[in-house]
N, C-alpha and C positions, 0 to 999 in steps of 0.2 A: 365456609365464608371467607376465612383467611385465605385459602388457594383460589377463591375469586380473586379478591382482590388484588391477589399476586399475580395471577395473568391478565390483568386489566391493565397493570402496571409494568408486565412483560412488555405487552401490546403499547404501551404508550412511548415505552422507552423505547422501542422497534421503529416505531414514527419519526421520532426526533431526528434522528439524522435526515431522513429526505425532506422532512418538512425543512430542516436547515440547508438541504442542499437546492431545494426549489428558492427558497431569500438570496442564497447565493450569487444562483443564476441566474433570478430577477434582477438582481442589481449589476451584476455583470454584464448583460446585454443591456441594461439600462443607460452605461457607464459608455456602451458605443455608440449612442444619438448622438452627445454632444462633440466625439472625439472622432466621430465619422465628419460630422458636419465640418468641424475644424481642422479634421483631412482633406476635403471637397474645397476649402476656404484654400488651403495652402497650397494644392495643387492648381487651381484655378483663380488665381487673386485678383485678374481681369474683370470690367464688366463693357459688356455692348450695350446697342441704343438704347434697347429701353428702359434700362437704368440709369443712364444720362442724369436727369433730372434731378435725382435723389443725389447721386452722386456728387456731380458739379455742388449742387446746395450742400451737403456737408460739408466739401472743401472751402466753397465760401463763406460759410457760418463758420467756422473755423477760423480763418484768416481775417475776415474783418464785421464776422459781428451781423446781425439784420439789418438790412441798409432802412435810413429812415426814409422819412416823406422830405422828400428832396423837388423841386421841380424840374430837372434833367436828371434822369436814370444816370446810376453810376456802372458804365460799360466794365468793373471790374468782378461784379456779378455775371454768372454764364446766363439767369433765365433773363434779364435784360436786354444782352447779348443777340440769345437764339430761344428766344419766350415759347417755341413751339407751338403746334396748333390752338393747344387750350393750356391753363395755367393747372400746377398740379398744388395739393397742398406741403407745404414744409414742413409741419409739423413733426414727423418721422427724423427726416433731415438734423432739423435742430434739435431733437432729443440723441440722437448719436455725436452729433457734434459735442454737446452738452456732456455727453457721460462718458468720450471717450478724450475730451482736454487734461481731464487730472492724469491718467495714464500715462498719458501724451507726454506730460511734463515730466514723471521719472524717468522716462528714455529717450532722448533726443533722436536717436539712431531711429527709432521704430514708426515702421510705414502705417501711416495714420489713414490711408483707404482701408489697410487689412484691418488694423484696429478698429473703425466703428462698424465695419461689416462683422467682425468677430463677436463682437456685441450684440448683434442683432439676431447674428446663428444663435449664440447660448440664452440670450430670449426664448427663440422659436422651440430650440431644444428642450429647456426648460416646463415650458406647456405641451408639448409632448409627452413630458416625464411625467408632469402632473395627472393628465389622462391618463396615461397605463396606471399611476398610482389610482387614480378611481375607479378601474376597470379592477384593481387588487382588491377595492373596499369592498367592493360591489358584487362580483363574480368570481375572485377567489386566484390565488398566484398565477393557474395555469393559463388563465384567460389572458393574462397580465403579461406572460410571460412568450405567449403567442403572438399580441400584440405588438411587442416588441421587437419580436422577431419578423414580424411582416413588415413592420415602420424601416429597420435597419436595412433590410433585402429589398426597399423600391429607391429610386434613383433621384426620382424630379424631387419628392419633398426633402429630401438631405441638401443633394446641391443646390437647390435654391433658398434652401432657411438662410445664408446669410447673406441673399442678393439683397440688395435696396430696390426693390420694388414695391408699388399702395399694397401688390397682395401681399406681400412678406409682411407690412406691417402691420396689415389686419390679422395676417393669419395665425398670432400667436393668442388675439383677443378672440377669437370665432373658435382656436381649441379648447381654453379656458371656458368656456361656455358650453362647448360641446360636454365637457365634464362636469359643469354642474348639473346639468340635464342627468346624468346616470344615477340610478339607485342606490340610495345609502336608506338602507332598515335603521339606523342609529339614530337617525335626528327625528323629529317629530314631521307632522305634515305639513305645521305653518311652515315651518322652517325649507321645507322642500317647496313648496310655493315661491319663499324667497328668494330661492339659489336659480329659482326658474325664472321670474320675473330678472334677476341679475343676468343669468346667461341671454334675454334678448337685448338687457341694456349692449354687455358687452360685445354682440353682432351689431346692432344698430349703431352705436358710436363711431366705429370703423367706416361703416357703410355711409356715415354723414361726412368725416373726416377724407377714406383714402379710397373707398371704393363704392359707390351707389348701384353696384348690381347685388350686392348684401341686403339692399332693400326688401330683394326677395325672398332670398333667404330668413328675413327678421318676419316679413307675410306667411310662410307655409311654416315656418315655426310657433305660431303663435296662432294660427287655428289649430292645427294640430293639436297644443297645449288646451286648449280651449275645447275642443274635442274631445280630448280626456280625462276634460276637468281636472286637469293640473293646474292649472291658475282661474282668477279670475277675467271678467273685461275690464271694469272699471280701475279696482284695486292693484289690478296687476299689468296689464296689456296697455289700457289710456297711462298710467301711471308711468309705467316704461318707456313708454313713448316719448311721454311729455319730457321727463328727466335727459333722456337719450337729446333731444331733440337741445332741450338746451345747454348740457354740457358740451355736446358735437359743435352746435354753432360759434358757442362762447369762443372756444379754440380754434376754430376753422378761420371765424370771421374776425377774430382778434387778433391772431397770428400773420395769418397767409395775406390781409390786407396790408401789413406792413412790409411784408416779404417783397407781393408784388408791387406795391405801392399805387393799391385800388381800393377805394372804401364806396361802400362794402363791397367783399369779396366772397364768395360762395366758392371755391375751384369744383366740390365734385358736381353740382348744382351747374356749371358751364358746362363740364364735361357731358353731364347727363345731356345738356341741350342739344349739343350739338356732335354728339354721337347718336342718342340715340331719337331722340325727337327728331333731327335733322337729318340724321341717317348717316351721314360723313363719315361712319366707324367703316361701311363698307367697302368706303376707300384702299382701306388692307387688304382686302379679300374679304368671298363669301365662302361658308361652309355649308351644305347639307345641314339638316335640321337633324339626321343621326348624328352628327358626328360627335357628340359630346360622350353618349355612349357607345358607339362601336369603333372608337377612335383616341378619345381622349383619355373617360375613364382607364380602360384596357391599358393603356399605356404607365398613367401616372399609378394602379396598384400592379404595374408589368409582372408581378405573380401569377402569371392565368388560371391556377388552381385557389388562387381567394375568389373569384370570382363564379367560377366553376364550378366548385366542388365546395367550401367552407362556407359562403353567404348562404348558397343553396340549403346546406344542411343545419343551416343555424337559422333558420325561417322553416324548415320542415316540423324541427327537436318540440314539444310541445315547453322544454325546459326553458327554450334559448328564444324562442318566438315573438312574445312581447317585448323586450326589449331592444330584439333587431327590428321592429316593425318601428319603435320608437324612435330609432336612430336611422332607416334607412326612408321613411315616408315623407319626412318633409328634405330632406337634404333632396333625393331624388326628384320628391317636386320642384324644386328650386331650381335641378336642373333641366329639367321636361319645359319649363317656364322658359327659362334664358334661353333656351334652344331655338325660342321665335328669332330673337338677334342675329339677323345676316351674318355679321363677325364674329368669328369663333374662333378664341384661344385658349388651350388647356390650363391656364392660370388661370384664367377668370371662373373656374370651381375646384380649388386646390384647396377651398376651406373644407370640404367637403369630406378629405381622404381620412383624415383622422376616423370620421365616425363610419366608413366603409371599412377601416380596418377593423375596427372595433368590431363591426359586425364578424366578418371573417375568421376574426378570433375568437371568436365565442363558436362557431360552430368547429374550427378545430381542435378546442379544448375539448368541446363533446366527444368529438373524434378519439383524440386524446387517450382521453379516461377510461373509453371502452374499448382500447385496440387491444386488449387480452380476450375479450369477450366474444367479437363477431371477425370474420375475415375482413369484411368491407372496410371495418373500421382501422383495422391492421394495416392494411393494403394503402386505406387513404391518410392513416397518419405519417407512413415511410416514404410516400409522395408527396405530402406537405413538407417535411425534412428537407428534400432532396432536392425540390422545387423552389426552397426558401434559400438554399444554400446556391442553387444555381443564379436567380435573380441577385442574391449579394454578390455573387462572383464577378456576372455581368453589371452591374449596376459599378464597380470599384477600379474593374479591368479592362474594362472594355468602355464604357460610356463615359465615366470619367475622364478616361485621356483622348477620347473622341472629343468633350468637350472643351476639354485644356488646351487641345489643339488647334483651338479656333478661336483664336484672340491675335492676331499677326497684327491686327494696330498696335496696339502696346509693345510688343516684342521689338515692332520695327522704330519706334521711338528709342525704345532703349537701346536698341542698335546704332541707333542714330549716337544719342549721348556718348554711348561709349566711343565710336568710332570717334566724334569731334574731337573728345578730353584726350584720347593719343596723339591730335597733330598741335594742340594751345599750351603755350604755359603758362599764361595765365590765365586764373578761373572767371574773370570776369569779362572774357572775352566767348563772350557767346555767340548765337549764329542766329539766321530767320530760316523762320522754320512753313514750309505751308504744310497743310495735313487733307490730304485728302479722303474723300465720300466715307469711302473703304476701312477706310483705317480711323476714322471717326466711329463709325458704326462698330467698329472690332477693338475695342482697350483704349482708346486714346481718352485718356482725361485730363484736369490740371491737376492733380494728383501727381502724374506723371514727367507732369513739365517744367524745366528748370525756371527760376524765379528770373521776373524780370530783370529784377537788381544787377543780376550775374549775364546782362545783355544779351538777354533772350527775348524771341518773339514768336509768337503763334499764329498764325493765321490758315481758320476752314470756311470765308469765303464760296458759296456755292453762286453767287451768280455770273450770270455767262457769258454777259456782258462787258463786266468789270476784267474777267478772266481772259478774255481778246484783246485785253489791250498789254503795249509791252511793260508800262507803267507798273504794271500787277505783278507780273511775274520778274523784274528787273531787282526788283527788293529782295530776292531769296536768294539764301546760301544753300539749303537745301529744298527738296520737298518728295514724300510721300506718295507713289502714285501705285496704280493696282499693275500688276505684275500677271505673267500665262507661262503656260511650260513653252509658248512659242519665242523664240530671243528676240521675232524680230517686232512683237505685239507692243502694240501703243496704245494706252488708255485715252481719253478726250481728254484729261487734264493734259498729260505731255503731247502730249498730238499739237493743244494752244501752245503751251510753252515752247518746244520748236519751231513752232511756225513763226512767232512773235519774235523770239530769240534766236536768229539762225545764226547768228556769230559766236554766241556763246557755246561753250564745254561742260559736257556734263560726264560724270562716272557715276558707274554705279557701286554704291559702297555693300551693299547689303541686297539679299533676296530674301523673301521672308515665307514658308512654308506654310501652309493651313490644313488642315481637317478636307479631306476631298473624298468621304467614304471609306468603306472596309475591301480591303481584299484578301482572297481564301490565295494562300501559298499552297501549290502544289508538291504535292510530294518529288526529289527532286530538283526544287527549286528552293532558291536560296531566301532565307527568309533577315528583312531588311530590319525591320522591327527600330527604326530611325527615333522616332513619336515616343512608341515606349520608353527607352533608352532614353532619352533626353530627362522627360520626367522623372522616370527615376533617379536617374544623375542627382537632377534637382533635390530629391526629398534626404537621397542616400549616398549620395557620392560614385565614383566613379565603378566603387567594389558592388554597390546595387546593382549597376547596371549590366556588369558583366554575371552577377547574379544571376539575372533575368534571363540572360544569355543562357548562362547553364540549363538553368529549369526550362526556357522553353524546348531548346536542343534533346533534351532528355525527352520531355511530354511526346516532341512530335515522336520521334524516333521507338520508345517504348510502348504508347499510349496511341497515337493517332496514327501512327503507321506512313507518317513524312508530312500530312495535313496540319495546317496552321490555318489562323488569322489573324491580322495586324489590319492598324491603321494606316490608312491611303494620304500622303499626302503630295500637296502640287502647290508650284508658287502661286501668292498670294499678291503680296506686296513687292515692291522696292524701295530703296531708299538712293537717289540721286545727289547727289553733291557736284555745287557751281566749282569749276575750275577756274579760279579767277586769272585776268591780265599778267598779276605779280607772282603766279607761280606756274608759268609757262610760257 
């Protein structure tokens, strides 16, 4: 009896270390969601158009507050301004506003777009974390710890956790949901009722607030539920509803009415009209009714062996089955559903990856656990490895500064700045500024633009009218137009402005570079690697970059046998500056 017990306690004491080295490296790879995110944040600090909306309203909420009910709009509001097709909700807006002013105020120096956007990444992050932690209560480290490995190694949910987009804002509430949905054996059955009935509130509220195609998603979740007698209808489903319906409105229509200065005010309930009632979403473009799955998913879990090889086997496993059927039936419905919508973009079901990882992970931990046991499983868990390590690679080295490199509005703004502050000595001698299509669409916010006080002015102006005359363009000291590798190429903004101003001088102070594709470097040939270099500069200094230098030199040379690829890039922008009378 004593020598049992002595090797039960051999055995136990044997465990201890890897069960303490699996916690380890649970939290270790856990500990890179939020500090990839706020990698992705720092290398790319920019946002393009369509986060506009979100953006401009923080800075405005920031600077002067919800504008009240006035009877002339105050033009120092952007959505006032340039109100776009349909009104979006603020809500989002004014909660980063809101929680990143204390911040704000212990550093005067720190850039207040990165700050509420960093805010919104360690949100997203944060419900990320929480779900691998239920996928830990539920199915055990390995599953937990696969999950996080698939999360860190895809590209679109890192870099976009801290855009100000309605998806980002909902997407931290639709994870939170997605995890109460997963099994916990510890709490009782009302209690898992509860957490279910909570996880459609928490879809539905978003769906009422920033995004109305969640509607659907809250539909194929809640029969489903209903289908397995996971909740009720009345007690849990009407009741959900009901609550969803009027904490989303209270907010929506209490807020965004004062925002835009319309009562009452519904924005996703416009949106909904007149996208999709009206059809006007089509305006963007149409997709194929595949395209969400042979295009979009594919892309945003860019592992093709989660796809491939791990959902497959975690819907085959008799162990892993019900709970992937649980997680993958209605998300999939939801997208099968949205697929009717003409317009199709891979954000509008980005709620969705969490619980596609989730599945994924569950059949690689099968994988896993048995790769001593069968070859298959051997074979397919050193290809999940290898497969996971490749997508982080590409997803950090490649996609990342692909994307970084495609922000030349903002770049060429701050070209501009810089350039002005070397020929004034005084700082309150500012310049007029026009900003064109281009570079509106690519970084330009007022985040970025110098305070009027300090005699500055902005003007993006798009009609075409006002732009033919010389009145329009006779006000600038500088302006912003799109730039070709050809010297002698003229955009329609300058094409006006010379014609109108044929007397006036212009130079060009600045050309601004962008993101124009990848190109494979032959062997041979001399590899430019400008893009990379730059960024890293940025993160690391000038010794990073020469870094870079070494380790690529080495790879090709030892490793690819003279083969590279780098970042392609071609002008973008320019930046023109008026040569005035008094200085020539």
């Amino acid at each position: 009896m004593r020598n049992g017990k002595s090797a039960h306690l051999r055995a136990a004491m044997h465990q201890l270390p890897s069960r303490a080295n699996f916690i380890l490296v649970f939290y270790l790879v856990g500990l890179l969601v939020p500090v990839l995110i706020l990698l992705h944040l720092l290398v790319a600090p920019y946002t393009k158009v369509e986060e506009s909306f979100h953006v401009q309203a923080i800075h405005d909420i920031s600077n002067h507050g919800l504008p009240g009910f006035t009877p002339k709009f105050d033009l120092k509001y952007d959505h006032f301004a340039f109100p776009g097709a349909v009104p979006r909700s603020a809500i989002g807006a004014l909660i980063l506003a809101k929680l990143s002013q204390p911040f704000a105020a212990l550093s005067k120096g720190v850039d207040h777009q990165i700050l509420a956007r960093a805010i919104l990444g360690v949100y997203n992050a944060g419900s990320l974390l929480y779900l691998a932690h239920g996928l830990r209560r539920g199915f055990g480290q390995t599953v937990a710890i696969w999950y996080l490995v698939f999360q860190v190694s895809q590209f679109h949910v890192i870099y976009y956790a801290s855009r100000p987009l309605s998806n980002m804002f909902a997407f931290g509430m639709t994870t939170i949901a997605t995890r109460l949905l997963l099994p916990d054996y510890t709490i009782p059955r009302v209690d898992a009722r509860r957490r279910a009935r909570l996880s459609l509130i928490l879809v539905a509220i978003p769906g009422i607030v920033f995004r109305s195609e969640l509607a659907l998603l809250v539909a194929t979740q809640t029969i489903f539920l209903l289908a397995m007698d996971r909740i009720r209808f009345i007690q849990d489903a009407v009741l959900a509803g009901v609550i969803s319906l009027f904490v989303g409105l209270q907010l929506t229509m209490g807020i965004d009415s004062i925002f835009w200065n319309r009562v009452p005010l519904w924005p996703e309930l416009d949106a909904f009209l007149f996208n999709v009632v009206s059809g006007q979403s089509s305006e963007w473009g149409t997709s194929p009714w595949y395209f969400y799955f042979l295009n979009a998913l594919p892309r945003l879990l860019l592992n093709p062996l989660t796809y491939l090889l791990a959902i497959p086997v975690a819907l085959r496993q008799p162990a892993t089955r019900q709970p992937s059927i649980s997680l993958l039936t209605p998300t999939l419905a939801f997208v099968a559903l949205y697929s009717i919508q003409p317009h199709k973009e891979w954000r509008f079901i980005i709620y969705i990856i969490p619980s596609l990882t989730a599945v994924a992970a569950l059949g690689a931990s099968y994988l896993w656990n048995r790769r001593s046991r069968s070859l298959f499983a051997s074979l397919s868990s050193r290809l999940l490895v290898l497969s996971s390590l490749a997508a982080f690679l590409l997803s950090n080295f490649v996609l990342l500064p692909a994307s970084a490199a495609n922000y030349p509005g903002a770049q060429a703004l701050n070209a501009l700045h810089h350039h002005h502050s070397l020929y004034v000595s005084d700082e309150l001698d500012g310049a007029s500024v026009y900003l064109g299509n281009l570079a509106c669409q690519t970084g330009v916010t007022r985040f970025l633009q110098q305070s009027p006080g300090l005699g500055w002015h902005y003007d993006k102006t798009e009609d075409k009218a006002l732009k033919s005359s010389h009145a329009f363009w006779n006000q600038f000291d500088y302006v912003i137009v799109e730039a070709s590798s050809d010297a002698g190429y003229k955009d329609d903004d300058e094409t006006r402005l010379r014609r109108v101003l044929q007397d006036s001088k212009w130079e060009t102070t600045d050309v601004i570079d962008g993101f124009a594709g990848v190109s494979v470097v032959k062997p041979g040939s001399t590899a430019n690697g400008a893009a990379e270099r730059r960024l890293l500069s940025k993160l690391g200094g000038q010794s990073a970059a020469g870094l870079y230098d070494q380790a690529r030199d080495s790879v090709r040379k030892v490793v690819l046998r003279g083969w590279w690829v780098e970042l392609n890039m071609r002008p973008k922008l320019k930046v023109l500056k008026r040569i005035r009378e008094e200085y020539y």
